[in-house]
Backbone as CSV, one residue per row, in Angstrom:
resi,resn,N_x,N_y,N_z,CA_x,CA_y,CA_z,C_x,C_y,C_z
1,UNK,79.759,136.690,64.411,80.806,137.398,65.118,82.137,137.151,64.434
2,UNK,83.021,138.084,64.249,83.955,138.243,63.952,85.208,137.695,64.863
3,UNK,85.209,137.738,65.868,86.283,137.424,67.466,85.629,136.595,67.169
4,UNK,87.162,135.260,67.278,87.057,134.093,67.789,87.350,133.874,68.924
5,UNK,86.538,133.316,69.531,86.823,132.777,70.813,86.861,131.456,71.469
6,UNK,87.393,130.818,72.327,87.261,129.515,72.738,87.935,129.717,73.766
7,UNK,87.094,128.363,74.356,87.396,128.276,75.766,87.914,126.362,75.961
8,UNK,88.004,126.320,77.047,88.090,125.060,77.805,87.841,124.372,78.876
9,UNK,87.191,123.110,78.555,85.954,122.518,79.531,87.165,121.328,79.820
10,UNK,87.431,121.537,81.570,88.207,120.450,81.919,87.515,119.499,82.878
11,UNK,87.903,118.370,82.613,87.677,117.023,82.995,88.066,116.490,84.631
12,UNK,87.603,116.974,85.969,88.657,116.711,87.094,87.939,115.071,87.548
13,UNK,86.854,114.624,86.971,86.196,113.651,87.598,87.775,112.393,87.232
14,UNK,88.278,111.555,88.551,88.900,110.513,87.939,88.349,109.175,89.058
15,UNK,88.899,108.118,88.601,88.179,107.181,89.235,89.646,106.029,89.852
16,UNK,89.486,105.752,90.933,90.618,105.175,91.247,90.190,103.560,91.319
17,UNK,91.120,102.439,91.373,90.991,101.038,90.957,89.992,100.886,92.321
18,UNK,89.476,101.450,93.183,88.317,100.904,93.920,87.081,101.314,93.831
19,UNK,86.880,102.099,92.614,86.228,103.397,92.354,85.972,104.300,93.261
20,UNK,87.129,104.760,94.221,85.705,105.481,95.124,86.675,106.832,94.119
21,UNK,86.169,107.502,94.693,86.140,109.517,94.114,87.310,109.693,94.605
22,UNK,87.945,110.160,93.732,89.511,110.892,94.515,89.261,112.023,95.201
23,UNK,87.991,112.589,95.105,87.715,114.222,95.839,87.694,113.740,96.957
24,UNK,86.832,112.303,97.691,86.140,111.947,98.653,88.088,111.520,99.499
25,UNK,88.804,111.775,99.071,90.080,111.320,99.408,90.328,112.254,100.359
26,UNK,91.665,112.212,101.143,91.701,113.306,101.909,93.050,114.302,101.051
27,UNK,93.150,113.918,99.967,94.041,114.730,99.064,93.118,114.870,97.826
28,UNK,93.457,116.289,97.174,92.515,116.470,95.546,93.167,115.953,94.909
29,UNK,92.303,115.451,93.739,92.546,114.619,92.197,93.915,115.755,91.769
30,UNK,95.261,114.733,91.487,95.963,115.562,91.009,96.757,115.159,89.578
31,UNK,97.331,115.190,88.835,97.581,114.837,87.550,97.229,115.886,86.759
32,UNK,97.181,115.276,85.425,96.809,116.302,84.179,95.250,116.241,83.551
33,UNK,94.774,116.991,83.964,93.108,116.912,83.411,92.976,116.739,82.565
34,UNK,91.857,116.031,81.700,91.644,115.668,80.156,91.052,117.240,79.904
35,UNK,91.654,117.559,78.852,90.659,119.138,78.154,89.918,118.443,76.940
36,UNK,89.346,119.544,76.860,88.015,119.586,75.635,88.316,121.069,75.025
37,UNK,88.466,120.943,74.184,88.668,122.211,73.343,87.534,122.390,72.301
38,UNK,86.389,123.592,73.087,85.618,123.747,72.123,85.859,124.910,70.876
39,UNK,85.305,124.893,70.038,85.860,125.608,69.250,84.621,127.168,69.200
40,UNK,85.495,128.081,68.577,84.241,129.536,68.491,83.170,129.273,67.590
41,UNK,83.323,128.173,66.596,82.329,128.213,65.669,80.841,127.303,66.616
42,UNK,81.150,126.122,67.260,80.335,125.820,67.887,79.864,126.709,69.257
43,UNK,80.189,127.245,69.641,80.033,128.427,70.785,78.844,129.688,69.936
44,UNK,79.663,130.136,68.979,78.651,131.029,68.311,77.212,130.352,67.779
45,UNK,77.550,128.638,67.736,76.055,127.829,66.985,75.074,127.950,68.313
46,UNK,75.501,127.867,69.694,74.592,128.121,70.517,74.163,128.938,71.046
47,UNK,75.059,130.273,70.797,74.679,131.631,70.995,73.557,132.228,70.213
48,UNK,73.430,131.601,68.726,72.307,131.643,67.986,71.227,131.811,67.861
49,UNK,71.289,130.764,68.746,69.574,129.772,68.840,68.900,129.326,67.498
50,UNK,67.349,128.878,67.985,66.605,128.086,67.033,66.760,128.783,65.874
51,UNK,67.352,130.330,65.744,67.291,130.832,64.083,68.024,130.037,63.378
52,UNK,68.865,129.698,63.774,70.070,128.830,62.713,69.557,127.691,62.558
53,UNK,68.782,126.766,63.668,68.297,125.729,62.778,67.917,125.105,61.442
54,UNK,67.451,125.904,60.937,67.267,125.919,59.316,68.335,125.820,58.566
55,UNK,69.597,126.793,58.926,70.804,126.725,57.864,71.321,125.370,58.006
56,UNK,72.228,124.796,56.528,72.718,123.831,55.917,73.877,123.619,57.596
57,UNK,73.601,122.070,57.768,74.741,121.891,58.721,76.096,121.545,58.358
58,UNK,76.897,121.788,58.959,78.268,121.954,59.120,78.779,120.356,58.354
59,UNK,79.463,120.468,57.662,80.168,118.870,57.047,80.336,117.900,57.714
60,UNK,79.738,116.778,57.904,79.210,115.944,58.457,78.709,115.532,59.928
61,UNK,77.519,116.645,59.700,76.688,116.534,60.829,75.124,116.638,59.964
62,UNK,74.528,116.037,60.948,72.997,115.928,60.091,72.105,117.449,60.393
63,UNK,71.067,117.615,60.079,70.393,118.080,59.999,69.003,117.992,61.305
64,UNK,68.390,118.895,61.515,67.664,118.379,62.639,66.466,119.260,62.837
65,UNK,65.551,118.810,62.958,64.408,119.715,62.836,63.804,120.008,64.285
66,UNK,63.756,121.288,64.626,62.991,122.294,65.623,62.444,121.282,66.514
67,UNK,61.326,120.711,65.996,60.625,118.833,67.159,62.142,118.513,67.238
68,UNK,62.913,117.859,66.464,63.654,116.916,66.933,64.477,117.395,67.660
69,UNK,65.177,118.806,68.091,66.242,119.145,68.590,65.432,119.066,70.127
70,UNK,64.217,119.680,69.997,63.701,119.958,71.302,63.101,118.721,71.828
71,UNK,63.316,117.763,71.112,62.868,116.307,71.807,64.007,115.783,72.371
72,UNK,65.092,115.686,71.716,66.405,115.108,72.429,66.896,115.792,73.514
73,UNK,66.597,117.221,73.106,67.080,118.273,74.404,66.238,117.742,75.967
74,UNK,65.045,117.480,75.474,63.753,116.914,76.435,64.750,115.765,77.441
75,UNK,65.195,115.232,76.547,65.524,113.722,77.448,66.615,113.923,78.230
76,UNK,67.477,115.217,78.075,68.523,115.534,79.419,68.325,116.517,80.167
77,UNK,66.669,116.947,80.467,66.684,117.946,81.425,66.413,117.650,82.805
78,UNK,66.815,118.225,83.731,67.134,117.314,84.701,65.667,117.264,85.539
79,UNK,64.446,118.121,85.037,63.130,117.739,85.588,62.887,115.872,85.131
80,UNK,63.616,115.340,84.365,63.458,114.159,83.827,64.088,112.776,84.761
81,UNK,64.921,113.598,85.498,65.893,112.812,86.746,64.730,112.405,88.061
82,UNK,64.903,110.865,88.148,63.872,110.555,89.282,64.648,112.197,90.899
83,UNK,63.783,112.102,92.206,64.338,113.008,92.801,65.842,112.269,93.646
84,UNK,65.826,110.878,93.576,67.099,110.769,94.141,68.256,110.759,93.149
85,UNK,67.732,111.069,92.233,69.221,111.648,91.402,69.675,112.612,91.197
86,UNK,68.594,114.083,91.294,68.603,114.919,91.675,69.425,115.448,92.720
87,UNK,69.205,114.618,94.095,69.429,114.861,94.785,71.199,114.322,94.817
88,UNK,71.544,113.179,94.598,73.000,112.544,94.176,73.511,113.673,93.357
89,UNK,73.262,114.372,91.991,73.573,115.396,91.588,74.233,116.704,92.292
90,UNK,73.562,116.783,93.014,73.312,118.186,93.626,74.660,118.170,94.597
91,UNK,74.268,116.825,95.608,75.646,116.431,96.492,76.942,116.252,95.468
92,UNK,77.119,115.927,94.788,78.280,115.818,93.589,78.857,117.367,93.596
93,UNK,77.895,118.322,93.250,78.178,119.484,92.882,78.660,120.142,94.019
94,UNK,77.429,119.986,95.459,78.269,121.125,96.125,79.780,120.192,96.995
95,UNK,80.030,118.954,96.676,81.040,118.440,97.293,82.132,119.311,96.579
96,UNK,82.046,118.814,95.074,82.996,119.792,94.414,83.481,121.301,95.137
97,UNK,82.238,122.071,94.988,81.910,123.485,95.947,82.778,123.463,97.138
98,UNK,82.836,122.559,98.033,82.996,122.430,99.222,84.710,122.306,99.083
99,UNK,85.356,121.705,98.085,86.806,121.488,97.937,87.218,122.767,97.167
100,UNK,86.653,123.621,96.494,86.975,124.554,95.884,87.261,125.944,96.615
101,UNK,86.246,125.640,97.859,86.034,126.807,98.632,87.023,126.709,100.224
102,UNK,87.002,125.731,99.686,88.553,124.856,101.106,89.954,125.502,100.391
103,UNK,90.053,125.575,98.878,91.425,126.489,98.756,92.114,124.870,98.280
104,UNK,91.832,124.170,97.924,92.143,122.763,97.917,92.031,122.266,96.806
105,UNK,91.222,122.955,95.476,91.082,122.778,93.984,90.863,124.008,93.352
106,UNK,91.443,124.600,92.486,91.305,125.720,91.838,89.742,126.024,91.290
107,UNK,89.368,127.129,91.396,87.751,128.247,90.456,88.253,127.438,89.581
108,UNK,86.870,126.550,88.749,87.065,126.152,87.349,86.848,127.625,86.324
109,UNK,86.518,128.632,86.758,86.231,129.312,85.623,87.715,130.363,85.082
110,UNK,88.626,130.333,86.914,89.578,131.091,86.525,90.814,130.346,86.913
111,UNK,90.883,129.613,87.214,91.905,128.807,87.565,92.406,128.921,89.059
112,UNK,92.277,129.868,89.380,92.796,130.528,90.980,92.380,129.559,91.789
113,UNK,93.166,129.801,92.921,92.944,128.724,94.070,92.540,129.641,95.151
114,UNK,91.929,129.815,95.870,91.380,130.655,97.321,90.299,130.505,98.211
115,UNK,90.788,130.431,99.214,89.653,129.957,100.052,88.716,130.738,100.721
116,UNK,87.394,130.257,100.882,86.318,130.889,101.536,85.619,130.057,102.218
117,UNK,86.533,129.918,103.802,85.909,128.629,104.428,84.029,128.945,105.176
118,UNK,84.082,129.724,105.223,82.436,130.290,105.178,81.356,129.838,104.283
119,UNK,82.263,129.965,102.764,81.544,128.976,101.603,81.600,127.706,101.915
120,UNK,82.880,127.151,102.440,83.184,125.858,102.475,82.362,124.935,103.429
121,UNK,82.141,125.753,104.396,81.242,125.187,105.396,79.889,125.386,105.438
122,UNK,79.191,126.334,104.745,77.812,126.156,104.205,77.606,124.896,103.239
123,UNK,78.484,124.627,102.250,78.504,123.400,101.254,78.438,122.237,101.856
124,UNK,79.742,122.073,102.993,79.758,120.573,103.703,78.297,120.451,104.457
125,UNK,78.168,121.191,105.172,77.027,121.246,106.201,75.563,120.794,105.261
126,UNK,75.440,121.454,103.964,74.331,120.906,102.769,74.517,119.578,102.337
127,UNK,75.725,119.447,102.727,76.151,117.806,101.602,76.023,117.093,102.705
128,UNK,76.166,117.664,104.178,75.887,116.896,105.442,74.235,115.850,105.099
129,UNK,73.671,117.498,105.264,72.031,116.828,104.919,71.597,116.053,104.149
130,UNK,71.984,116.261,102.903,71.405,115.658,101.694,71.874,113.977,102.072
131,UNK,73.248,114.076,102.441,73.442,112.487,102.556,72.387,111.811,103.393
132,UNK,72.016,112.574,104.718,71.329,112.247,105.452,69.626,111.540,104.661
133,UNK,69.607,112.069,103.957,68.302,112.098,102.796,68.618,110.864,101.776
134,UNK,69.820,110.454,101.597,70.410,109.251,100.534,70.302,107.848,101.306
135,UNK,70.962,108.533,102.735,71.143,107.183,103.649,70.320,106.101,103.641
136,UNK,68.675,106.586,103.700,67.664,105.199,103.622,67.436,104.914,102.841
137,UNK,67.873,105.102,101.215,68.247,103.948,100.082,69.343,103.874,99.897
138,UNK,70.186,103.392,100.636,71.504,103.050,99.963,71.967,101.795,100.277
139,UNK,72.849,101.233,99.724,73.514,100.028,100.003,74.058,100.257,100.995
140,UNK,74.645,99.053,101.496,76.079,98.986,102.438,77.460,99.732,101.733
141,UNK,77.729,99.883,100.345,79.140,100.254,100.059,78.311,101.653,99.675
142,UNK,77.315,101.703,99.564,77.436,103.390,99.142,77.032,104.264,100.076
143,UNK,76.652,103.778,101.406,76.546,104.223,103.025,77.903,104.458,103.121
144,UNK,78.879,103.562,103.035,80.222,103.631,103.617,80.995,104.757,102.598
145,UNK,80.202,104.844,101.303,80.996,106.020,100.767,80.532,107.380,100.786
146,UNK,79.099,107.612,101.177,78.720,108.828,101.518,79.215,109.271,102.775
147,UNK,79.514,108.312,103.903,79.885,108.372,105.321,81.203,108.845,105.514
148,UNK,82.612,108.305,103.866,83.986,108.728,104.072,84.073,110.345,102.961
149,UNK,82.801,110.533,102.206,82.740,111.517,101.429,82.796,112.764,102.677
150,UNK,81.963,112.313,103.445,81.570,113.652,104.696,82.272,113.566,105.462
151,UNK,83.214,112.733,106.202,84.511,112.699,107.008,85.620,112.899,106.108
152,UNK,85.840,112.751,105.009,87.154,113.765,104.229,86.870,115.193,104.366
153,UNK,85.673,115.360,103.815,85.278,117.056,103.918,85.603,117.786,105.120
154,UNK,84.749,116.809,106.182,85.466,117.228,107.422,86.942,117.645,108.072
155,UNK,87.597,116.463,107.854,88.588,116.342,108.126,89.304,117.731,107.904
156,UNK,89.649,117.345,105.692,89.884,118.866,105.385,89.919,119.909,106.041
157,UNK,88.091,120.472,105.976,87.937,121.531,106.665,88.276,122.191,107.943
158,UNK,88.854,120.918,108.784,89.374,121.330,109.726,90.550,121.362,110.062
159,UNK,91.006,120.916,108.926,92.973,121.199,108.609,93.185,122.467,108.236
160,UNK,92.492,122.924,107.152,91.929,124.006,106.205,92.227,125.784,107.114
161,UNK,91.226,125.035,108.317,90.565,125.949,109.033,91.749,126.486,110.197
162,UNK,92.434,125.106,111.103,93.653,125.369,111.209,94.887,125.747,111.035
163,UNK,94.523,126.302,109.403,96.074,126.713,108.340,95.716,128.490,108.745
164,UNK,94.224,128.351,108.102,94.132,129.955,108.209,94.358,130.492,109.956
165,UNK,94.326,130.314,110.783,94.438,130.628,111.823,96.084,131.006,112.336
């Protein structure tokens, strides 16, 4: 391809000196996000696919053969994740979901901020359950942080919910 293009993959995960989640806060992670600036040439290497494997790699990167790409690829697919990580995953994601759709963290894809507390409350209500599903392996500090993850959401949502009204 001729058009270059690139995009940018931002960073909102931050960790505060007690680690808990700044999302799980009753305010969003705010500061300056770390970016990643990928470039069009690597964008077009995965648009590719396995044809390009064969061509000479890029100045100092190795070489990698068809087994080997698809063996390393093997070891981060998430059928490879026991199911309670899966499941920790999943709650990660739609918590995110759940603050995005509260109007409370901008669409990562467009930046916009807007709310769809309909979305927002299908997400909490899922992240309700799933915790419910975490609860009988968890510690004492990670009970107490799934327990303030789902009472921020709450909370929010019902500040949220009181704005639009």
């Amino acid at each position: 391809m001729s058009e270059e293009r690139s995009f940018e993959v931002v960073d909102r995960r931050r960790v505060h000196s007690e680690g808990q989640d700044p999302v799980a806060s009753s305010e969003p992670a705010g500061g300056v996000p770390e970016a990643v600036n990928l470039e069009a040439e690597d964008l077009e290497a995965e648009e590719a696919g396995a044809e390009e494997l064969d061509e000479e790699p890029a100045e100092g990167q190795e070489s990698l053969s068809t087994e080997e790409l698809l063996r390393q690829m093997s070891q981060f697919s998430p059928l490879a994740l026991s199911v309670q990580e899966v499941v920790q995953e999943t709650l990660s994601i739609l918590n995110q979901k759940a603050w995005i759709s509260m109007g409370l963290l901008p669409q990562p894809s467009t930046g916009v901020v807007e709310a769809d507390l309909a979305e927002a409350k299908r997400a909490i209500d899922v992240v309700k359950d799933l915790v419910r599903h975490l609860e009988a392996g968890a510690s004492p500090s990670e009970l107490r942080e799934l327990q303030a993850l789902v009472m921020d959401l709450n909370v929010n949502f019902v500040r949220q919910s009181s704005q639009q009204r």
